[in-house]
Chimera marker file (.cmm) of the C-alpha trace (Angstrom):
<marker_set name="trace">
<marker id="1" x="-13.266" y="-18.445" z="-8.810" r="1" g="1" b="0" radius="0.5"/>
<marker id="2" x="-10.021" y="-17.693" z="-6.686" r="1" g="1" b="0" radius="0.5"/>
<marker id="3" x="-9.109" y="-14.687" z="-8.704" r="1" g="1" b="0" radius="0.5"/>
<marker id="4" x="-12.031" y="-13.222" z="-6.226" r="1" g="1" b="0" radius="0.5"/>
<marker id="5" x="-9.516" y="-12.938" z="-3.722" r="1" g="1" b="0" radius="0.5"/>
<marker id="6" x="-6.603" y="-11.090" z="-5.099" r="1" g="1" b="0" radius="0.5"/>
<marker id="7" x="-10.068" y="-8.645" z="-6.529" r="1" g="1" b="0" radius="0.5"/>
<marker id="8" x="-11.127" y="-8.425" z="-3.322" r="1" g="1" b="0" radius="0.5"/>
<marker id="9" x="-7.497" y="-7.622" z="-1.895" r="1" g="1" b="0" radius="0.5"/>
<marker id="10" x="-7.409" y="-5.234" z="-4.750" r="1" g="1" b="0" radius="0.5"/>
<marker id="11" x="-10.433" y="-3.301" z="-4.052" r="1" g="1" b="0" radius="0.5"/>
<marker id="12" x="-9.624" y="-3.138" z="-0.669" r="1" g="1" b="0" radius="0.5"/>
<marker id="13" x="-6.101" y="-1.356" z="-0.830" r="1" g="1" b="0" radius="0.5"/>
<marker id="14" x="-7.716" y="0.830" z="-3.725" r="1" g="1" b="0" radius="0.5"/>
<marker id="15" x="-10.260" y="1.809" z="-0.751" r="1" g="1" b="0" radius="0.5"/>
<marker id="16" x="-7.369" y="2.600" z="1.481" r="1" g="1" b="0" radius="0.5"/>
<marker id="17" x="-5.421" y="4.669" z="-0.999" r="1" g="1" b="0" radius="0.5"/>
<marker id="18" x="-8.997" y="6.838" z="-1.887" r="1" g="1" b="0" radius="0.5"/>
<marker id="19" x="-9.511" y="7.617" z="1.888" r="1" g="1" b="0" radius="0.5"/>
<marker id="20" x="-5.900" y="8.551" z="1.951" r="1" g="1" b="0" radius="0.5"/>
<marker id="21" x="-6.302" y="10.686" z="-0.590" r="1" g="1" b="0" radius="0.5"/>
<marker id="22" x="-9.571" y="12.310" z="0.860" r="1" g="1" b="0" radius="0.5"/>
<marker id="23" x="-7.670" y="12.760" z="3.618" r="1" g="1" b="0" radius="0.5"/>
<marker id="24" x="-4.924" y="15.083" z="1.724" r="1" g="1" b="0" radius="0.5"/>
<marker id="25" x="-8.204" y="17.037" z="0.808" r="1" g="1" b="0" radius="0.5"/>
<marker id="26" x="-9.424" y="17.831" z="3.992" r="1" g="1" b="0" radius="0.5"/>
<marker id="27" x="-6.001" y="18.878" z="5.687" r="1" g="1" b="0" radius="0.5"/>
<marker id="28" x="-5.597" y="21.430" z="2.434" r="1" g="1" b="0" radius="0.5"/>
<marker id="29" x="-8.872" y="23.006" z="2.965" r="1" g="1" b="0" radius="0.5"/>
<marker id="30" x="-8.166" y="23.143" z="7.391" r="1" g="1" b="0" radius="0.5"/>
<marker id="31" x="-4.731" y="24.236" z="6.790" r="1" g="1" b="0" radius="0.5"/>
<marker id="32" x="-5.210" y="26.279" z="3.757" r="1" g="1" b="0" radius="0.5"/>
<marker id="33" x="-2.394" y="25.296" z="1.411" r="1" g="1" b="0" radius="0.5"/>
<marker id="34" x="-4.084" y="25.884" z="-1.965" r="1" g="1" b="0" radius="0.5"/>
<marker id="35" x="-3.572" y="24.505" z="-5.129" r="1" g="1" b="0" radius="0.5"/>
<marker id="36" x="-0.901" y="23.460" z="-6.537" r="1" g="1" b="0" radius="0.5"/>
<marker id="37" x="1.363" y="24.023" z="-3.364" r="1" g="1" b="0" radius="0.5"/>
<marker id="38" x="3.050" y="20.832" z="-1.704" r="1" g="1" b="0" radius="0.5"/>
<marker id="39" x="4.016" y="22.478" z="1.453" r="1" g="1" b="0" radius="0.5"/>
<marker id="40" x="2.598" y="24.779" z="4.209" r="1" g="1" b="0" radius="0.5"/>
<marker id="41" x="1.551" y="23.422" z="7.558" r="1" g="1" b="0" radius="0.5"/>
<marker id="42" x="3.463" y="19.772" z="8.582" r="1" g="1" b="0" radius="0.5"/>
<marker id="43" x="0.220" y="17.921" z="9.385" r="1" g="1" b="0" radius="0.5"/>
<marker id="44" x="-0.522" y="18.448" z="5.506" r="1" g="1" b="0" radius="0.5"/>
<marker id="45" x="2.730" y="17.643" z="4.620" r="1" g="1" b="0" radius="0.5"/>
<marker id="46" x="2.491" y="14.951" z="6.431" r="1" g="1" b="0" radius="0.5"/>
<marker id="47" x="-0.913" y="13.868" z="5.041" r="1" g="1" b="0" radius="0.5"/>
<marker id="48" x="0.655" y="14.404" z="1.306" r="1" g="1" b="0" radius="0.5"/>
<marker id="49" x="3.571" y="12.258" z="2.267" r="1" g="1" b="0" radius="0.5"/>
<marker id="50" x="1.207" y="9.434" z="3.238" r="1" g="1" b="0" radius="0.5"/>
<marker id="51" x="-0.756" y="9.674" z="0.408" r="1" g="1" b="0" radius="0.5"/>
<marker id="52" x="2.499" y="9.813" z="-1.975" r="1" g="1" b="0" radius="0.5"/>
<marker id="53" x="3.904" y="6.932" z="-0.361" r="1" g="1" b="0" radius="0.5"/>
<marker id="54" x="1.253" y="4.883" z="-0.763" r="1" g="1" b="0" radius="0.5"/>
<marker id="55" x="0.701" y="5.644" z="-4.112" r="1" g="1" b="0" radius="0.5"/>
<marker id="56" x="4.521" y="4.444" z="-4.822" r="1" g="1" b="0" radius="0.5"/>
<marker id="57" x="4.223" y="1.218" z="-3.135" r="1" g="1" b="0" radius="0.5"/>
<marker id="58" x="1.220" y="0.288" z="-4.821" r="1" g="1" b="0" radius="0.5"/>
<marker id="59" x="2.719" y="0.460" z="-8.174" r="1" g="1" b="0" radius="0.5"/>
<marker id="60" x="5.253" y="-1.947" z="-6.757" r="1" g="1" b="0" radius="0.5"/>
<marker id="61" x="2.513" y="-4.139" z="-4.710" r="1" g="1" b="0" radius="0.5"/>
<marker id="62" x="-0.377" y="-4.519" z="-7.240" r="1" g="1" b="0" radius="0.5"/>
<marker id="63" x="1.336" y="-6.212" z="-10.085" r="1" g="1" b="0" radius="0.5"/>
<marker id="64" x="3.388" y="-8.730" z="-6.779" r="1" g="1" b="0" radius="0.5"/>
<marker id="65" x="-0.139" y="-9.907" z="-5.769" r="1" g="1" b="0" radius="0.5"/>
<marker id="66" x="-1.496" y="-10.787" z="-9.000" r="1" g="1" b="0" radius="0.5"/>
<marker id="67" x="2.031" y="-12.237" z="-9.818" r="1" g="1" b="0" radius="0.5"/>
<marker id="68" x="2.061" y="-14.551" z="-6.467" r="1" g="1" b="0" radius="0.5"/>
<marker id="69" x="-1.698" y="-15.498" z="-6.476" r="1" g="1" b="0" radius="0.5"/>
<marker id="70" x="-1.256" y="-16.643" z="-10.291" r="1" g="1" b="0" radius="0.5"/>
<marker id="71" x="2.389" y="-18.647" z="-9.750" r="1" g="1" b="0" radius="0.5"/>
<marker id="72" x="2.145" y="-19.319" z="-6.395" r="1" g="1" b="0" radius="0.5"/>
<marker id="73" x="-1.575" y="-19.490" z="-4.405" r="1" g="1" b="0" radius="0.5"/>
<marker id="74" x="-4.544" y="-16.700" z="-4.617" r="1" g="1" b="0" radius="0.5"/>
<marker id="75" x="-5.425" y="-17.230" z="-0.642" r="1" g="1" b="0" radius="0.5"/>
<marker id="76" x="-2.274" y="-17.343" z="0.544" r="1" g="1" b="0" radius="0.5"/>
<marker id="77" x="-1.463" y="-13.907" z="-1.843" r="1" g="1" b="0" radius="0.5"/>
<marker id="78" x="-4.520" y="-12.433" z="-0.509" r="1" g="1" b="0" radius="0.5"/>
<marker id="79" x="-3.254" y="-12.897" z="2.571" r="1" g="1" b="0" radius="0.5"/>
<marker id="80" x="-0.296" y="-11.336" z="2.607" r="1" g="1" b="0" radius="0.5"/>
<marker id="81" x="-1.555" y="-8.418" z="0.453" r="1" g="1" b="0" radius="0.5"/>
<marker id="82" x="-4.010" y="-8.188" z="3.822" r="1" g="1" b="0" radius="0.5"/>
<marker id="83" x="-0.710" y="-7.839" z="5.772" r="1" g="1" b="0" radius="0.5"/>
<marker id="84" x="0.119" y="-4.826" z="3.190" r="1" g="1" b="0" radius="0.5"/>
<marker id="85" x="-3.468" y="-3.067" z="3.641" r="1" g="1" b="0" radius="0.5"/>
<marker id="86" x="-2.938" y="-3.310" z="7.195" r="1" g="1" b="0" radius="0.5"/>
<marker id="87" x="0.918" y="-1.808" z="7.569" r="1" g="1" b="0" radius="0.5"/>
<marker id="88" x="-0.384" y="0.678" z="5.358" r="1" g="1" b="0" radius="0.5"/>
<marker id="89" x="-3.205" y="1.968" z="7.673" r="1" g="1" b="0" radius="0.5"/>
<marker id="90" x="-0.583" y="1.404" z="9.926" r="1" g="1" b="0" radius="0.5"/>
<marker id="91" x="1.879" y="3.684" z="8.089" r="1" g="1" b="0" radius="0.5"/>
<marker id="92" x="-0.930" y="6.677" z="7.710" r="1" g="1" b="0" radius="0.5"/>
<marker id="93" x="-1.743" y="6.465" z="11.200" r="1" g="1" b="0" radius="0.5"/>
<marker id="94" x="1.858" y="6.746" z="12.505" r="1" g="1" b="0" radius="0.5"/>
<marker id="95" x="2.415" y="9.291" z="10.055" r="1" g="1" b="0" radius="0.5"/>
<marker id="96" x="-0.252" y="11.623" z="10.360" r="1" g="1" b="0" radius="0.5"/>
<marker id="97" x="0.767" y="11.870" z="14.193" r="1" g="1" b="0" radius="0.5"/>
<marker id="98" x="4.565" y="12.300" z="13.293" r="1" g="1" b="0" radius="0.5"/>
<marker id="99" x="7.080" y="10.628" z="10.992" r="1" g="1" b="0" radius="0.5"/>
<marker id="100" x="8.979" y="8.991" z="12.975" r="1" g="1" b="0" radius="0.5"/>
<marker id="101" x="5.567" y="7.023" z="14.287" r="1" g="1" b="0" radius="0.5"/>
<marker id="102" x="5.511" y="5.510" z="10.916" r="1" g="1" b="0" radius="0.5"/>
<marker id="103" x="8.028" y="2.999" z="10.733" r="1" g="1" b="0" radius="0.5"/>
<marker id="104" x="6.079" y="-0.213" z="11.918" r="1" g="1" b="0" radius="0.5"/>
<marker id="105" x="3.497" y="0.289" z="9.149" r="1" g="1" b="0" radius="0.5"/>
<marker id="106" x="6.012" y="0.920" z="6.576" r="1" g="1" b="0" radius="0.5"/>
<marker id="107" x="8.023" y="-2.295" z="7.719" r="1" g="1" b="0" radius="0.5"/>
<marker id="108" x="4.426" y="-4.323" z="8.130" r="1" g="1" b="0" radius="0.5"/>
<marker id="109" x="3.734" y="-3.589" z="4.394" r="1" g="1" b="0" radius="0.5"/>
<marker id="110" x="7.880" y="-3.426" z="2.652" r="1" g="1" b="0" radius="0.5"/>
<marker id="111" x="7.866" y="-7.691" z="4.151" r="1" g="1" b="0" radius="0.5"/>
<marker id="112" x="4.553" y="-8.192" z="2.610" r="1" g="1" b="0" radius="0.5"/>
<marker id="113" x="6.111" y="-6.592" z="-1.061" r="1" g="1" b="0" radius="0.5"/>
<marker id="114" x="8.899" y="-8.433" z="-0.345" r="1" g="1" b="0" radius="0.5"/>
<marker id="115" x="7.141" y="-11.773" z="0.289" r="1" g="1" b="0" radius="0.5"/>
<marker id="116" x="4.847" y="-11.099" z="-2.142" r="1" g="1" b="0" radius="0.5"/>
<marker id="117" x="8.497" y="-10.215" z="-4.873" r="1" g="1" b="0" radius="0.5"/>
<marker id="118" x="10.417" y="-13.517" z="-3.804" r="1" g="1" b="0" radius="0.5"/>
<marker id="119" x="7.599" y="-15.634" z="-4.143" r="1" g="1" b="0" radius="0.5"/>
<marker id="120" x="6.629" y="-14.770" z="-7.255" r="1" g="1" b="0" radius="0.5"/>
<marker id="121" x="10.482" y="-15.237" z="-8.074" r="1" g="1" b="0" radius="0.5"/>
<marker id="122" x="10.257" y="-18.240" z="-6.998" r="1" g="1" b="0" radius="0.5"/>
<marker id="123" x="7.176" y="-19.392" z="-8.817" r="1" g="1" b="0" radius="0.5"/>
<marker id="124" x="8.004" y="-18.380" z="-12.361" r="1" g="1" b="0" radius="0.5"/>
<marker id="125" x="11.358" y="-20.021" z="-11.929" r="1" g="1" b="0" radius="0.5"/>
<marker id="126" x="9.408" y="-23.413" z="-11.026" r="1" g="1" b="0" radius="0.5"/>
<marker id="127" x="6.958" y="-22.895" z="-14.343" r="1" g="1" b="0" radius="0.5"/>
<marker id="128" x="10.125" y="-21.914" z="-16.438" r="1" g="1" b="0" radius="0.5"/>
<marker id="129" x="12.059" y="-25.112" z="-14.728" r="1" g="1" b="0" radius="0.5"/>
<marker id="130" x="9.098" y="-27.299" z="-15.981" r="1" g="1" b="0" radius="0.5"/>
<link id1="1" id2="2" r="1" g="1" b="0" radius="0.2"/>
<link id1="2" id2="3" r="1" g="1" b="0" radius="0.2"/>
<link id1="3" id2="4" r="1" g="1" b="0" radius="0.2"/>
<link id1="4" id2="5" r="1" g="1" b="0" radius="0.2"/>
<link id1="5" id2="6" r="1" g="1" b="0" radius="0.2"/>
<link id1="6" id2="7" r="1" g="1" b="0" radius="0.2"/>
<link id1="7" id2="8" r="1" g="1" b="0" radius="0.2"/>
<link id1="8" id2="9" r="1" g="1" b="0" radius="0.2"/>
<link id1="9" id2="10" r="1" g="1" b="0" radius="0.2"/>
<link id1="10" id2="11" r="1" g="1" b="0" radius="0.2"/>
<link id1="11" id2="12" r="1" g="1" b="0" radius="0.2"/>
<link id1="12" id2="13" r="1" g="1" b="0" radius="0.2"/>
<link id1="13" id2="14" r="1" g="1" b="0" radius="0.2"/>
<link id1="14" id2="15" r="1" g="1" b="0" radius="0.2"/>
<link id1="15" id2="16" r="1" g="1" b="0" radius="0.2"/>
<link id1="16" id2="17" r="1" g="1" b="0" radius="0.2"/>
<link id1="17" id2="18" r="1" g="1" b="0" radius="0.2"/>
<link id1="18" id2="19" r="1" g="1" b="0" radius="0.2"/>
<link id1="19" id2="20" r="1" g="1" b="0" radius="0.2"/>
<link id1="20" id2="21" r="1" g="1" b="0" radius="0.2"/>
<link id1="21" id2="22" r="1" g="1" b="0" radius="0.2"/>
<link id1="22" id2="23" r="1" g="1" b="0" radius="0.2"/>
<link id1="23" id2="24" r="1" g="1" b="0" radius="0.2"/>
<link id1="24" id2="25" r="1" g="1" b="0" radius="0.2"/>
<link id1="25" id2="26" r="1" g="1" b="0" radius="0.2"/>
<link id1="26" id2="27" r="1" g="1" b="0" radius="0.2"/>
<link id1="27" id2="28" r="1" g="1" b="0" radius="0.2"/>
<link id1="28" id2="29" r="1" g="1" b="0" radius="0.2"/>
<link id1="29" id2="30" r="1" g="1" b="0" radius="0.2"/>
<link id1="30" id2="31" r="1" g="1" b="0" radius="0.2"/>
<link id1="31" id2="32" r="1" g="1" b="0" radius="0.2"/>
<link id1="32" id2="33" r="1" g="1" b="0" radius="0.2"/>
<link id1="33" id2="34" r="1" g="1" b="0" radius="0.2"/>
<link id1="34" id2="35" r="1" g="1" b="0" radius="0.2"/>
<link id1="35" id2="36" r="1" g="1" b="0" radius="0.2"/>
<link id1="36" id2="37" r="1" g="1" b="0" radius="0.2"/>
<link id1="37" id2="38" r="1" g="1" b="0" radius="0.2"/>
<link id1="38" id2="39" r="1" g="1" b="0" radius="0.2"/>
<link id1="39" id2="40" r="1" g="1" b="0" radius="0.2"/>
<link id1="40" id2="41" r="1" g="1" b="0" radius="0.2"/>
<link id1="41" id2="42" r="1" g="1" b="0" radius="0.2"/>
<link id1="42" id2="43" r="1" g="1" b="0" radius="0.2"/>
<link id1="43" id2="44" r="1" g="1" b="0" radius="0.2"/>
<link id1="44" id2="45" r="1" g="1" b="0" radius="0.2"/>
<link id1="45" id2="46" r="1" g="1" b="0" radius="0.2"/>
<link id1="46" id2="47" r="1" g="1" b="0" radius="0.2"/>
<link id1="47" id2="48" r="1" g="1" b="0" radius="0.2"/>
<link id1="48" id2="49" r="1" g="1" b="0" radius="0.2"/>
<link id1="49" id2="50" r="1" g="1" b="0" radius="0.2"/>
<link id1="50" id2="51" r="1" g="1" b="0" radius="0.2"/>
<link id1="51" id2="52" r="1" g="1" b="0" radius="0.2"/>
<link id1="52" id2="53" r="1" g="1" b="0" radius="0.2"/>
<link id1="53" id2="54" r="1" g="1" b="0" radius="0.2"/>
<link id1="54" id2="55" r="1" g="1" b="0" radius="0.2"/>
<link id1="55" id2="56" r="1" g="1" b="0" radius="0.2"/>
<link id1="56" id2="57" r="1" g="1" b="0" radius="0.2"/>
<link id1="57" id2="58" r="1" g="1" b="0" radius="0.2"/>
<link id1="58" id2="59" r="1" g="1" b="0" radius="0.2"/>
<link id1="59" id2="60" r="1" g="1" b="0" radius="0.2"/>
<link id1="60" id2="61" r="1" g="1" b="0" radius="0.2"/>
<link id1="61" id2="62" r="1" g="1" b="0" radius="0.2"/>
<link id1="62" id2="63" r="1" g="1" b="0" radius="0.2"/>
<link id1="63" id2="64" r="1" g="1" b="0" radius="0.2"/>
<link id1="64" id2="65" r="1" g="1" b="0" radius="0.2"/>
<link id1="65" id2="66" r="1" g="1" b="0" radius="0.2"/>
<link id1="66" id2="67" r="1" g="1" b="0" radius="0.2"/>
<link id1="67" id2="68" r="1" g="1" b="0" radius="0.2"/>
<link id1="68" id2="69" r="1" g="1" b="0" radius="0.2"/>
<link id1="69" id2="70" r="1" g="1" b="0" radius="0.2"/>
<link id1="70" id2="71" r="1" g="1" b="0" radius="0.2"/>
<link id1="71" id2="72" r="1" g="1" b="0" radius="0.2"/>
<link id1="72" id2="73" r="1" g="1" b="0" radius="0.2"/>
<link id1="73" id2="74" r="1" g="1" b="0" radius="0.2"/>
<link id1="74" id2="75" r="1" g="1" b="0" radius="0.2"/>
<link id1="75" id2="76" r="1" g="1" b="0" radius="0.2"/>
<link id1="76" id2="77" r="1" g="1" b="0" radius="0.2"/>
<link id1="77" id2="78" r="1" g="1" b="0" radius="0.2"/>
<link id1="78" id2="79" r="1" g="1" b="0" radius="0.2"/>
<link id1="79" id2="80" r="1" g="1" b="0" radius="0.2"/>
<link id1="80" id2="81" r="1" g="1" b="0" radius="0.2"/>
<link id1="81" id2="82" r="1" g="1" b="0" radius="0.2"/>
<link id1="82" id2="83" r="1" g="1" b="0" radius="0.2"/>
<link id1="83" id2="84" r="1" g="1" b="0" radius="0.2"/>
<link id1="84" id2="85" r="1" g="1" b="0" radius="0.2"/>
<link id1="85" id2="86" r="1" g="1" b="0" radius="0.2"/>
<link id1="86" id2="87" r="1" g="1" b="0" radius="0.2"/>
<link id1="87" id2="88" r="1" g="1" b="0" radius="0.2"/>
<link id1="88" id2="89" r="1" g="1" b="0" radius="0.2"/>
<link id1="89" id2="90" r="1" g="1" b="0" radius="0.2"/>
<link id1="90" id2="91" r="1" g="1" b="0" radius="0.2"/>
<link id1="91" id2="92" r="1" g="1" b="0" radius="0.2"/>
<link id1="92" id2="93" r="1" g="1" b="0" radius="0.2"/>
<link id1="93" id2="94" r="1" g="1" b="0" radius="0.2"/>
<link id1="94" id2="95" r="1" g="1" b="0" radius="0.2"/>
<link id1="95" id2="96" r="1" g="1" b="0" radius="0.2"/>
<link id1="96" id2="97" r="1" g="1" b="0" radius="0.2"/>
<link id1="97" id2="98" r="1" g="1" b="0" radius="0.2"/>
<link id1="98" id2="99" r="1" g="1" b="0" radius="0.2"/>
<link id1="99" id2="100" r="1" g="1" b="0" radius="0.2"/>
<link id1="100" id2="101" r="1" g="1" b="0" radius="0.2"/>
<link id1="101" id2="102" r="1" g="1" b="0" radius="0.2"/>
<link id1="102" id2="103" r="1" g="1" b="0" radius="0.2"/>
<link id1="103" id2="104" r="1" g="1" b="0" radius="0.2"/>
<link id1="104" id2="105" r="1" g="1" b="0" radius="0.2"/>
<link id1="105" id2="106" r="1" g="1" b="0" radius="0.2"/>
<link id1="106" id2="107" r="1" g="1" b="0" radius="0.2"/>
<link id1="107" id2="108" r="1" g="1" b="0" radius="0.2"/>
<link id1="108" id2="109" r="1" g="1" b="0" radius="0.2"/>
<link id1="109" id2="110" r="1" g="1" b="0" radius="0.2"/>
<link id1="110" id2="111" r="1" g="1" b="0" radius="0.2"/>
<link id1="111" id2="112" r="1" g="1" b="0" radius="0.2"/>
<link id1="112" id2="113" r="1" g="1" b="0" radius="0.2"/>
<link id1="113" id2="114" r="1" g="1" b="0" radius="0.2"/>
<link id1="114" id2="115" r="1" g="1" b="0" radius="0.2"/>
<link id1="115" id2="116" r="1" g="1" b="0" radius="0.2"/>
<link id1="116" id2="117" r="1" g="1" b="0" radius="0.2"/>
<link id1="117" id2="118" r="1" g="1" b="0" radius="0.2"/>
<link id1="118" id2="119" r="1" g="1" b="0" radius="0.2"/>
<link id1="119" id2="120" r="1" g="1" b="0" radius="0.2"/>
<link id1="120" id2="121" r="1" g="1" b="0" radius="0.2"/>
<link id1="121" id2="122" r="1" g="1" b="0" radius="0.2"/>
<link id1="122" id2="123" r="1" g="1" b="0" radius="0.2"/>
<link id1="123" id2="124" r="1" g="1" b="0" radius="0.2"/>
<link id1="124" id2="125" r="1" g="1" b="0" radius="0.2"/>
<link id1="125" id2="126" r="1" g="1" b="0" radius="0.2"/>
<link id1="126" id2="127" r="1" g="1" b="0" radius="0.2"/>
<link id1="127" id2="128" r="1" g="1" b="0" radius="0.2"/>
<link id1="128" id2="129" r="1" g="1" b="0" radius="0.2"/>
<link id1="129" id2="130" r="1" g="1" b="0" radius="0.2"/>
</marker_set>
């Protein structure tokens, strides 16, 4: 019953990335860059950037908290993939205001990968050592 919460964790940064991408939605339609266009107005740039980003580091996040909640411990996982749901709400936020205001989310959530990588490391070495 602990695998409810790396789902939960799961759900919850899927949630993130959807609004995110909602978001990219509504600043094409107020700024007008139509499909397929990438650029136009910074603040949907911006937006796109954000919703890029985030869409990078979860390929490189998801598989690290089922990874450390398997090898290592699911609550203490789940916690740290909190950390990563927060710096990236974090990151958007900055972001969407100007670039350079993003670097505090993006650090928040690049630890918790990075966590999230060495302990998994680390556990699969102990199971292989045993």
């Amino acid at each position: 019953m602990m695998e409810i919460y790396p789902s939960l964790v799961t759900v919850m940064a899927l949630v993130v990335y959807f609004l995110i991408t909602l978001n990219v939605g509504r600043n094409r339609s107020k700024y007008n860059v139509i499909p397929p266009a990438t650029t136009g107005d910074p603040n949907f740039e911006r937006a796109l950037r954000v919703q890029q980003n985030t869409l990078e580091q979860m390929v490189f996040f998801l598989p690290l908290l089922w990874l450390f909640c398997f090898y290592i411990n699911p609550i203490w996982g789940s916690a740290i993939g909190g950390f990563w749901i927060i710096g990236r709400i974090l990151y958007a936020l900055g972001y969407y205001q100007a670039a350079e205001k993003r670097m505090i989310g993006f650090a928040i959530s690049s630890l918790s990968s990075l966590i999230l990588l060495i302990g998994s490391l680390v556990g699969m070495v102990l199971v292989f050592i045993k």
